[in-house]
C-alpha positions in Angstrom: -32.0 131.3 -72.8 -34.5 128.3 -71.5 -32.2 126.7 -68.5 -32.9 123.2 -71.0 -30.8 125.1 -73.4 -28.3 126.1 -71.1 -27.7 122.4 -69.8 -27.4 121.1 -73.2 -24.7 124.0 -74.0 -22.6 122.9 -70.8 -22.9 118.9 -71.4 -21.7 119.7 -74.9 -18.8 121.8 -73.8 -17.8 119.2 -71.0 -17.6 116.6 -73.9 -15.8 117.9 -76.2 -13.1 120.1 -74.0 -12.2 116.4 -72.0 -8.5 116.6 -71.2 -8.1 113.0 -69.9 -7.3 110.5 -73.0 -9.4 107.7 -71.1 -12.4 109.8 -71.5 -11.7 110.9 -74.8 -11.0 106.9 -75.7 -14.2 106.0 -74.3 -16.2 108.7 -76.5 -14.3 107.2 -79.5 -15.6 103.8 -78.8 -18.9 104.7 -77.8 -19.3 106.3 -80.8 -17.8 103.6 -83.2 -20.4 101.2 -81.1 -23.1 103.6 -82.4 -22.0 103.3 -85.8 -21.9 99.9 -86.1 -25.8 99.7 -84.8 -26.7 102.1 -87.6 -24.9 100.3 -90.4 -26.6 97.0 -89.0 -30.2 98.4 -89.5 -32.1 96.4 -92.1 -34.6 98.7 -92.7 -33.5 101.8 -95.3 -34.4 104.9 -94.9 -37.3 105.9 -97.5 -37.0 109.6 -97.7 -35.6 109.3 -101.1 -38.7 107.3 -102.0 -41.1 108.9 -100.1 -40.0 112.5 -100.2 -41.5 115.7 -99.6 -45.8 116.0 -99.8 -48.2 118.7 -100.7 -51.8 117.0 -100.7 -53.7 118.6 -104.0 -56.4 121.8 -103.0 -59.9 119.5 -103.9 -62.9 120.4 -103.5 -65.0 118.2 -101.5 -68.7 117.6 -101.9 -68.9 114.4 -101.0 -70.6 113.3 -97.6 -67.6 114.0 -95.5 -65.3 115.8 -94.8 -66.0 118.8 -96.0 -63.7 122.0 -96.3 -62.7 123.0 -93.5 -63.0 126.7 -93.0 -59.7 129.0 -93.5 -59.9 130.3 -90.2 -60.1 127.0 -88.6 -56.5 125.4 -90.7 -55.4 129.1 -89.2 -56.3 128.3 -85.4 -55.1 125.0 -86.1 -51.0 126.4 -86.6 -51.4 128.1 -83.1 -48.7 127.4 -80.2 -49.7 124.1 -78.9 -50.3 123.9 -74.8 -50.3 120.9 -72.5 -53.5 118.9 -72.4 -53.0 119.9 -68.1 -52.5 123.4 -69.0 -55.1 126.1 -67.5 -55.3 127.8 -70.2 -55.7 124.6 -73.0 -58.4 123.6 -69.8 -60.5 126.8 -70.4 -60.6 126.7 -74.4 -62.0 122.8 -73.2 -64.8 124.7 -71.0 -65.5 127.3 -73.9 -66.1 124.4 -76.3 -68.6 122.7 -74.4 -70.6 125.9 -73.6 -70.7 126.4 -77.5 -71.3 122.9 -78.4 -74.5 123.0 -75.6 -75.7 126.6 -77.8 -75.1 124.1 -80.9 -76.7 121.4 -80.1 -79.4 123.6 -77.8 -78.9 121.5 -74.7 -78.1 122.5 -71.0 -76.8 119.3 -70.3 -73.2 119.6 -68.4 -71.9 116.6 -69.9 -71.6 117.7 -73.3 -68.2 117.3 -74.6 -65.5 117.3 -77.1 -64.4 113.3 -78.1 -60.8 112.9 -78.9 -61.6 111.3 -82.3 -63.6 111.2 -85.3 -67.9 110.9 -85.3 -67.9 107.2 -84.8 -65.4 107.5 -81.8 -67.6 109.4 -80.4 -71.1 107.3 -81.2 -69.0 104.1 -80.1 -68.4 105.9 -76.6 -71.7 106.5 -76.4 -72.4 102.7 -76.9 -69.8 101.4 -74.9 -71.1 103.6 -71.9 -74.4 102.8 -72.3 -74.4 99.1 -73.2 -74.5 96.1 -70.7 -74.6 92.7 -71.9 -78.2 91.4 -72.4 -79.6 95.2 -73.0 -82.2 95.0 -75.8 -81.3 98.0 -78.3 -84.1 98.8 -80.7 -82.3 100.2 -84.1 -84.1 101.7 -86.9 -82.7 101.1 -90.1 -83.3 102.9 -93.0 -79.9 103.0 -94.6 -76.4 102.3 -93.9 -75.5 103.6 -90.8 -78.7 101.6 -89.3 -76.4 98.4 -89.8 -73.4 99.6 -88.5 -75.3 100.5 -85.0 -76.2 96.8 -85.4 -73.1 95.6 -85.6 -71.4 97.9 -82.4 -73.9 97.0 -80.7 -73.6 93.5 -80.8 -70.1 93.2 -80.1 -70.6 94.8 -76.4 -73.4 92.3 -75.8 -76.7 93.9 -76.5 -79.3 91.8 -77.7 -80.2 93.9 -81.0 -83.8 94.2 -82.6 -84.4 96.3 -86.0 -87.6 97.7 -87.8 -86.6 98.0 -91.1 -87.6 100.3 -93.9 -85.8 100.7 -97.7 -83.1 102.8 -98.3 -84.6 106.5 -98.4 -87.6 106.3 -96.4 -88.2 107.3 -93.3 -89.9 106.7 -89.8 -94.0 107.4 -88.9 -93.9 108.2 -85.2 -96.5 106.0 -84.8 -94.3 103.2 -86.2 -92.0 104.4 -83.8 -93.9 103.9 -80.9 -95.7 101.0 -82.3 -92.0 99.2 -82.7 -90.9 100.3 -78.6 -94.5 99.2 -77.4 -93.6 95.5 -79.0 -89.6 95.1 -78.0 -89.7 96.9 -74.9 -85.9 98.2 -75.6 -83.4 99.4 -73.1 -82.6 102.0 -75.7 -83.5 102.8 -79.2 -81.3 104.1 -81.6 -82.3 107.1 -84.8 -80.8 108.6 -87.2 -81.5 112.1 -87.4 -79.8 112.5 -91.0 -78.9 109.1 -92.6 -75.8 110.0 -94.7 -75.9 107.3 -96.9 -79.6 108.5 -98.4 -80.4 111.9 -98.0 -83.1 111.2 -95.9 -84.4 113.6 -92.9 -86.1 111.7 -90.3 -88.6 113.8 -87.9 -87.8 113.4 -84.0 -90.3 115.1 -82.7 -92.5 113.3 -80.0 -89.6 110.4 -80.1 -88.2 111.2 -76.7 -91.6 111.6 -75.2 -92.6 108.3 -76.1 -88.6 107.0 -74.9 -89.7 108.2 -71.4 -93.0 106.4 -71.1 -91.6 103.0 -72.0 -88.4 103.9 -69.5 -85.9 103.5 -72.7 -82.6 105.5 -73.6 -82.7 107.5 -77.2 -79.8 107.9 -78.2 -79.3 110.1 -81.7 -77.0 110.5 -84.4 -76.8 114.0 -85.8 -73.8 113.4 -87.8 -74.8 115.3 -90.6 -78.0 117.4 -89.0 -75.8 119.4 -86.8 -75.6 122.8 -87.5 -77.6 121.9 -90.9 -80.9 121.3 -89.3 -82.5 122.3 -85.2 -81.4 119.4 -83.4 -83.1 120.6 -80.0 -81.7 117.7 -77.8 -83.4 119.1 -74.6 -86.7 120.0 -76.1 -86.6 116.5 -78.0 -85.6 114.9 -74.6 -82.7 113.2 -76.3 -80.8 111.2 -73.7 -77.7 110.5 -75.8 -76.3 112.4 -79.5 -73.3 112.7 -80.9 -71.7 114.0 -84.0 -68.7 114.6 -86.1 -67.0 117.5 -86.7 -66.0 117.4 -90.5 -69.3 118.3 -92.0 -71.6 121.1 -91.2 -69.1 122.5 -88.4 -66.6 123.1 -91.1 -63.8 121.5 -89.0 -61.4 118.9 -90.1 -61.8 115.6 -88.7 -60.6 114.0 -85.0 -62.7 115.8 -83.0 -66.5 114.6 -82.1 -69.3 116.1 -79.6 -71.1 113.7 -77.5 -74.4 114.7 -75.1 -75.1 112.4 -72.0 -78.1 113.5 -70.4 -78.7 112.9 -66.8 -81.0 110.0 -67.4 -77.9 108.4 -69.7 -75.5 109.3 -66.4 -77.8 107.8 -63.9 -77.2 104.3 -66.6 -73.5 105.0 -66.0 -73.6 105.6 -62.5 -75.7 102.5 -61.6 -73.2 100.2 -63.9 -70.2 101.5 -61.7 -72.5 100.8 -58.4 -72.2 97.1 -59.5 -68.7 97.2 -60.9 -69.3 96.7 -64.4 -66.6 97.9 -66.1 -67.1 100.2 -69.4 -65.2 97.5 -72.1 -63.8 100.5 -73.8 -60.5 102.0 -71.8 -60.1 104.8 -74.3 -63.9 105.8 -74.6 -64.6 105.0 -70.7 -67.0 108.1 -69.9 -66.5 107.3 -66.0 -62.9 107.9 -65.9 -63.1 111.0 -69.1 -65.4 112.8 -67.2 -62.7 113.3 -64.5 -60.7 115.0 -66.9 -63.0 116.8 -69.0 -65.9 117.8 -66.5 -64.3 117.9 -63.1 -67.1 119.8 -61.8 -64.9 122.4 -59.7 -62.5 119.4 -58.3 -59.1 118.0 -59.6 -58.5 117.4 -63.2 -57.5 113.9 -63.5 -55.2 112.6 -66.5 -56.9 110.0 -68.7 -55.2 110.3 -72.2 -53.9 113.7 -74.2 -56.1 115.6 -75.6 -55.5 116.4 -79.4 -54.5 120.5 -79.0 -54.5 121.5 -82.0 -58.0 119.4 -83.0 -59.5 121.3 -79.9 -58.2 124.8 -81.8 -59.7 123.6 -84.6 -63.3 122.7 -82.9 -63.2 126.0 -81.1 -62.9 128.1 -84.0 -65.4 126.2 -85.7 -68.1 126.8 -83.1 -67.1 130.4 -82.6 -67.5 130.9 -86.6 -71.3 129.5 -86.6 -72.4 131.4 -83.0 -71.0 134.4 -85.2 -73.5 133.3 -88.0 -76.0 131.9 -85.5 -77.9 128.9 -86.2 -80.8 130.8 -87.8 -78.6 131.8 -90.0 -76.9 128.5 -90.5 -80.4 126.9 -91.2 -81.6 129.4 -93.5 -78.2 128.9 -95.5 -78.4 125.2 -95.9 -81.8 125.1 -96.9 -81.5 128.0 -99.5 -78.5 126.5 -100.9 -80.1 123.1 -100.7 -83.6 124.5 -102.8 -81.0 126.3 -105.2 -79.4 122.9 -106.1 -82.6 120.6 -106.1 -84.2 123.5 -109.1 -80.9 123.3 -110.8 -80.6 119.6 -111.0 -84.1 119.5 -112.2 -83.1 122.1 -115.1 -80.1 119.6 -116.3 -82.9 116.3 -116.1 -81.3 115.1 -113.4 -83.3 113.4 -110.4 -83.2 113.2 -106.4 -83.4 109.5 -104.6 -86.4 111.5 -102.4 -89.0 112.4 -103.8 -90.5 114.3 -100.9 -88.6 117.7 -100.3 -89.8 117.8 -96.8 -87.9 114.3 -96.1 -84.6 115.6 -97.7 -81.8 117.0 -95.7 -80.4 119.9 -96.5 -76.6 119.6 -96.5 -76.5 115.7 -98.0 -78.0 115.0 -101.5 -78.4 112.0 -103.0 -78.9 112.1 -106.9 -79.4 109.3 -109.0 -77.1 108.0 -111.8 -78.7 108.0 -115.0 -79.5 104.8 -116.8 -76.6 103.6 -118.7 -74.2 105.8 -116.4 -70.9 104.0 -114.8 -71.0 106.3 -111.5 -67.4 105.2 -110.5 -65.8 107.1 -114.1 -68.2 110.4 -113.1 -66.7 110.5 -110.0 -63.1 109.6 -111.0 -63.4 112.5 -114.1 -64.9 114.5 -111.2 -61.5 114.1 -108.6 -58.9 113.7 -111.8 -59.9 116.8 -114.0 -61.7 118.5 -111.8 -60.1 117.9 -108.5 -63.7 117.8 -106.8 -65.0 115.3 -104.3 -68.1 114.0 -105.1 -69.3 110.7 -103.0 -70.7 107.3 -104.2 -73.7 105.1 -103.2 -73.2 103.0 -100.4 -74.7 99.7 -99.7 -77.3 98.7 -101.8 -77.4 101.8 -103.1 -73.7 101.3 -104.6 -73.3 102.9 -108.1 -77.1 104.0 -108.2 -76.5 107.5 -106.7 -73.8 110.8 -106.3 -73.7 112.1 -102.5 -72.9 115.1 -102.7 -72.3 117.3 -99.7 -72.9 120.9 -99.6 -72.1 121.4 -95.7 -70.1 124.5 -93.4 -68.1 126.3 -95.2 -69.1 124.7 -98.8 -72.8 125.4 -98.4 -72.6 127.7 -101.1 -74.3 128.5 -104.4 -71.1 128.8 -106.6 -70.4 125.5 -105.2 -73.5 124.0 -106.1 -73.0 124.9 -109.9 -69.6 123.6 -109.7 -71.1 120.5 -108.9 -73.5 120.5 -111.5 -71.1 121.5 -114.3 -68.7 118.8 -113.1 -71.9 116.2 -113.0 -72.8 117.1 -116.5 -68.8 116.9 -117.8 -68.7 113.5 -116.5 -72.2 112.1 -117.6 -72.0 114.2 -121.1 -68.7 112.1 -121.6 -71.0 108.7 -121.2 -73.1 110.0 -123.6 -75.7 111.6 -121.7 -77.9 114.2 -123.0 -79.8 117.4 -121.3 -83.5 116.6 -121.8 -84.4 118.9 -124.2 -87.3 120.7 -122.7 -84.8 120.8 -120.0 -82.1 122.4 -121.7 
């Protein structure tokens, strides 16, 4: 028996074997005192309404999140350990060596966030980000805005180059747009989740380094999916989430710092300027998370089982390797684009080389309510599919075929549940198509 237990058996005994009547008069009262503050509590317990839950089994294809693999949920219902613990501390060390073969970086400071994909993207703003820093963001869909905005509010002065929804970067635009701003950093993103568009980074960190500007990248939905390279790219900053092509549920984000993004943290501390961010403060995280041989030093606790969940995740793909991961998604991706074309349906890209390979975005036919497709979709089918976003709200699907659901049967499951929706709106297979 735990000593703990043992204390609690001897209180309890002492209580209730009291020979004195004082004592036992005072446990009376103290006990009618106690009653009297729970009859006195306005607030009802809603058990009765609220009851017992079991969340329905969906599928989800949308952009996020994905499935998570069965033998993460598994890892996931393991013995929790302290966030101190040794041993919690080493599966800590053996997620950042397979987030560095992930992401194929030998950066040190490449780390779990305790948080979802923008948690970690915010930290790496919030780090990187003093007032009056010119940020250069190239917007090409949704996700370009919301850099905007995060950006602004910890006092960088931001500058976009814009391009519609679906198109993509020249580097020569690139460098033309750094040339003319002179940024402090620039922000890309690698896979805009919101179109289905790849964007190309190579030569992008070459020309960051001859202007003496940060690039910081979001490969959200590239990781795993498509070679991110960081080191070969000469990314100073990524991060990523980990509910879509790591097959893990979401809470838990990577995040890179190279040393050039360090040397930016390190020189901010020199002159006391505070990260504005307690919770995603890199200078006082790193203590705890990279120690570099010394003391671990407490800053918040760390999700356990989320960790679990991020390790197994990591372990599952080095077992598949990237190759492999690659070739999957962009089998699986070809298999879906010939089958959509079989049904008459179309891509929002025209340009296969500028598509991702684990997020789709199909247009709505004419005529189509997108919002019923996807609600015939999640009611009769239970299968997430996701809508437009932005301006592209109600003109396209999303659909995700990412980790664990990067799989043919899946992408005929979405297909047939497309076509049950659209058929029911009156659409008809082309026939040449059918």
């Amino acid at each position: 028996m735990f000593p703990l237990v043992q204390h609690l058996n001897l209180s309890r005994s002492l209580l209730f074997h009291r020979s004195s009547s004082l004592c036992g008069n005072l446990f009376a009262q103290n006990v009618c005192l106690n009653f009297c503050c729970f009859s006195k509590m306005k607030v009802a317990n809603p058990l009765s309404e609220v009851g017992h839950f079991a969340p329905t089994t969906r599928l989800l294809c949308g952009p996020g999140p994905s499935n998570a693999h069965p033998r993460v949920h598994a890892a996931m219902a393991l013995p929790q350990l302290g966030h101190m613990d040794p041993e919690f501390l080493a599966i800590c060390e053996d997620v950042k060596k397979l987030l560095r073969y992930t992401w194929q970086t030998e950066e040190a400071f490449t780390i779990p966030v305790s948080g979802t994909g923008s948690a970690a993207w915010e930290a790496a703003v919030a780090n990187l980000t003093e007032p009056g820093d010119v940020h250069l963001v190239f917007v090409n869909g949704y996700f370009g805005e919301r850099h905007t905005d995060m950006a602004g509010r910890y006092g960088a002065v931001v500058k976009q180059v814009r391009k519609p929804y679906g198109e993509t970067f020249s580097l020569q635009e690139i460098e033309e747009a750094i040339s003319a701003n002179k940024p402090d950093l620039i922000w890309l993103c690698m896979a805009e989740t919101s179109t289905g568009a790849y964007q190309d980074i190579t030569g992008v960190g070459k020309i960051c380094r001859q202007h003496n500007c940060l690039f910081l990248l979001d490969t959200v939905t590239s990781i795993a999916a498509l070679p991110c390279n960081l080191d070969e790219n000469l990314v100073d900053a990524a991060y990523a989430g980990g509910q879509k092509c790591l097959s893990c549920p979401p809470g838990i984000a990577p995040l890179m710092l190279n040393e050039r993004a360090l040397e930016k943290l390190a020189k901010r501390e020199q002159k006391d300027i505070k990260v504005p961010n307690w919770y995603l403060d890199m200078t006082m995280i790193k203590r705890y998370i990279t120690a570099h041989g010394g003391a671990r030093v407490y800053h918040h606790t760390a999700p356990i089982s989320m960790m679990y969940a991020l390790r197994e995740s990591l372990s599952i793909l080095a077992e598949e390797t990237l190759e492999g991961s690659y070739k999957r998604h962009k089998e699986v991706s070809e298999f879906f684009w010939e089958k959509l074309e079989e049904v008459g349906l179309e891509m929002l890209i025209d340009d296969k080389e500028k598509r991702l390979p684990s997020l789709h975005s199909v247009k709505v036919p004419e005529g189509i309510n997108a919002a019923e497709v996807l609600k015939n979709a999640r009611v009769n089918f239970d299968v997430e599919i996701g809508a437009g976003l932005g301006e592209l709200a109600g003109k396209i699907f999303r659909v995700g075929l990412m980790g664990h659901n990067c799989r043919k049967d899946v992408a005929l499951t979405v297909i047939s549940v497309l076509l049950d929706g659209l058929k029911k709106q009156g659409y008809v297979v082309p026939a040449k198509k059918a």
